[in-house]
N, C-alpha and C positions, 0 to 999 in steps of 0.2 A: 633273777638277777645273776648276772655272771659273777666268776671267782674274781674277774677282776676288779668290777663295780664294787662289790664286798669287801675286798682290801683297800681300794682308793677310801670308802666310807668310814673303813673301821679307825683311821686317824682322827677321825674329828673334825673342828676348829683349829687345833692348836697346830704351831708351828710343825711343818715334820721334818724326821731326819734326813741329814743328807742324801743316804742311799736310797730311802723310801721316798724323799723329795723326787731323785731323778725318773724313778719309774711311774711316779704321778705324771711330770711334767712329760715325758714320752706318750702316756696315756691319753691325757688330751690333746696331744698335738696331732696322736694318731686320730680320736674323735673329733677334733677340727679337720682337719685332713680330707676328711670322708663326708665329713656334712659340707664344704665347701667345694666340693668338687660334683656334690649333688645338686646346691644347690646356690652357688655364687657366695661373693660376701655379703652382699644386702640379701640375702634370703638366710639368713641363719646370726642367730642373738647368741650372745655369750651362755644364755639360760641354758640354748639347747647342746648349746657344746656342753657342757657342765653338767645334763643330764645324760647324755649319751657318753660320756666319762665316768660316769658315775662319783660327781664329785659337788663337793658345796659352791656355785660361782663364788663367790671367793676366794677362791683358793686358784682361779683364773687368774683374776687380778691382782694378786700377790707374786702369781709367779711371770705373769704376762705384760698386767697392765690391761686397758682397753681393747676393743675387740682387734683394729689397726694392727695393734701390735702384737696379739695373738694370730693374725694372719701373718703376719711380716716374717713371726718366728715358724710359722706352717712351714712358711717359702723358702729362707735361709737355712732349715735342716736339711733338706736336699739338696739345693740348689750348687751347695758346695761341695756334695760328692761330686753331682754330674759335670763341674766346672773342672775340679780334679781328674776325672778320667778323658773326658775330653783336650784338654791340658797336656795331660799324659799320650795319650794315643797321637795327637798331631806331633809332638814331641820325637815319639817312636817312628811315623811315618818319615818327618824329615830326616830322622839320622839313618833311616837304612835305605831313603831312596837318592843321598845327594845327588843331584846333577840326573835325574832321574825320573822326578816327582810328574804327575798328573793331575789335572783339576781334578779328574773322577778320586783320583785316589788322596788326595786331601782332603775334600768333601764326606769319602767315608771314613777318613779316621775322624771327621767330626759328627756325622750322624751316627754311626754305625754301634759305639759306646750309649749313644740312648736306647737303641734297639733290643742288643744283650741284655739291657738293666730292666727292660720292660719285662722281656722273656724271662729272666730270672728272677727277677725280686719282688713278686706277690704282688696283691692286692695294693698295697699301700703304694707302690710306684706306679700301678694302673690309676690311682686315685689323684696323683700327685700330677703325671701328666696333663690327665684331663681340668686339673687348674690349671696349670701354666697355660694349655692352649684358652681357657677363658681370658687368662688375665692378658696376654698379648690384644686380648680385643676387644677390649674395655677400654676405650677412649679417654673417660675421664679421666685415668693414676694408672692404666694399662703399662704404659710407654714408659713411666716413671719409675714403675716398679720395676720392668725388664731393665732397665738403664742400670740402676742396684746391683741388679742380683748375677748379671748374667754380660753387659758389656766386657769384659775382659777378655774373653772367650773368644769374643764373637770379633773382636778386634785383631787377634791372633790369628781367625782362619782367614781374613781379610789381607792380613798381610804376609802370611802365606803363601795365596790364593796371586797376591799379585808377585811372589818370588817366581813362581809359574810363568807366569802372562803377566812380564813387566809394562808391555804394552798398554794394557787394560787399564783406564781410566779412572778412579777410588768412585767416581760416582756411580759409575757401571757394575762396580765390584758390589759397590753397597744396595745398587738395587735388585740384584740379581740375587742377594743374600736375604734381602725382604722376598722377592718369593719364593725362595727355599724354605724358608722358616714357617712358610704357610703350609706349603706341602707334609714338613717334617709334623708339625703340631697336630696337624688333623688325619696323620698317617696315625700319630699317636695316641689319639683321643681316643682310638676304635669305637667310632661312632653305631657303626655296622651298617652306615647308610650306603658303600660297596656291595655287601650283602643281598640289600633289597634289591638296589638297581641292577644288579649282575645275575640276577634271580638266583641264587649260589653257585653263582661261577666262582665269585671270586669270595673273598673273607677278610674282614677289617683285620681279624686277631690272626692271621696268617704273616706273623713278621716277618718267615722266611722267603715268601715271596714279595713280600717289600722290599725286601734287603736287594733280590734278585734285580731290582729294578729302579729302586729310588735314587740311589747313589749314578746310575748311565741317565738317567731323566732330568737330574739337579744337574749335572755335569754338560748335559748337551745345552742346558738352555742358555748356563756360563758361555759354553765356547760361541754361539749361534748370535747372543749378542755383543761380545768382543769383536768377532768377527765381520757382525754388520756395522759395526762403529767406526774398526777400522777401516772399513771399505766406505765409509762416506769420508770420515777424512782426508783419504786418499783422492778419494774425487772431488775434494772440496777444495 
């Protein structure tokens, strides 16, 4: 048993203190965290988060509630940083390139704060991505969940994006940002199925050659359908 298992147990039942509350409540979200992103939400029960936390499930549901809402809180500890830096970074792109700006370099101040965060922040942002890319495509509360947690953002580079290319269409903008987001998520997942197919040419966990490349490849696909739009309207 880990030192951590051992201190989450050595509280008990009883109510714990605030300070020892918040390193519990950190604990399992880290152990949700990690089973959810191994193994979806329907493939992991409150039991087994609560054993791989090392803690009484009870003490799940005192601080959580139901499994829902132990997910919900997985999703919402992060999901507010990477709204923040992303927030931040487009923010910093528009004020130093006024009158200036480029779809490519919009685009990366919007992916390019996930990338960093992957590269720097351990195991627990590897694990955290590779839910978000489940939960985008999960049909049934997929859609519902990103709406939550992450529209704000994604409204921002849109209307950005059209500061750029007033031209551009919202409908054009908004599909073109559905397949980006595919790209981005399974750039993120590091699946290593690049790996295979490239027989190691290339590397999932290679961010800096994602970086070299994802940000001109999301960019051309924006410009290539603006551009064929406008050109049937023009002929239309």
């Amino acid at each position: 048993m880990t030192a951590t298992k051992s201190r989450a147990r050595a509280g008990g039942r009883g109510r714990p203190s605030k300070a020892k509350g918040l390193d519990l409540k950190e604990t399992i979200l880290d152990a949700a965290e990690g089973l959810f992103a191994r193994h979806g939400f329907y493939g992991v029960t409150t039991r087994q988060v609560a054993a791989e936390a090392g803690v009484d499930t009870a003490l799940i549901h005192y601080y959580f509630g139901a499994k829902r809402e132990l997910f919900d809180a997985v999703f919402l500890r992060r999901a507010e940083i990477l709204n923040q830096a992303r927030e931040a970074s487009m923010n910093a792109y528009v004020k130093a390139n006024a009158g200036a700006m480029t779809v490519e370099g919009v685009i990366e101040a919007f992916i390019d704060p996930l990338l960093r965060i992957s590269q720097d922040g351990g195991r627990g942002w590897k694990s955290y991505f590779v839910l978000v890319a489940q939960v985008n495509n999960t049909p049934a509360w997929g859609g519902e969940t990103m709406t939550r947690f992450f529209d704000p953002v994604v409204h921002q580079l849109v209307e950005t994006l059209k500061t750029v290319r007033p031209e551009a269409a919202y409908r054009d903008l908004y599909w073109c940002y559905q397949f980006l987001t595919g790209s981005m998520m399974l750039t993120l997942s590091e699946t290593g199925r690049i790996d295979s197919l490239s027989e190691g040419e290339c590397h999932s966990s290679d961010l800096e050659s994602v970086r070299q490349r994802l940000f001109a490849y999301c960019a051309a696909g924006f410009e290539a359908v603006i551009a064929k739009q406008n050109k049937a309207l023009a002929s239309g």
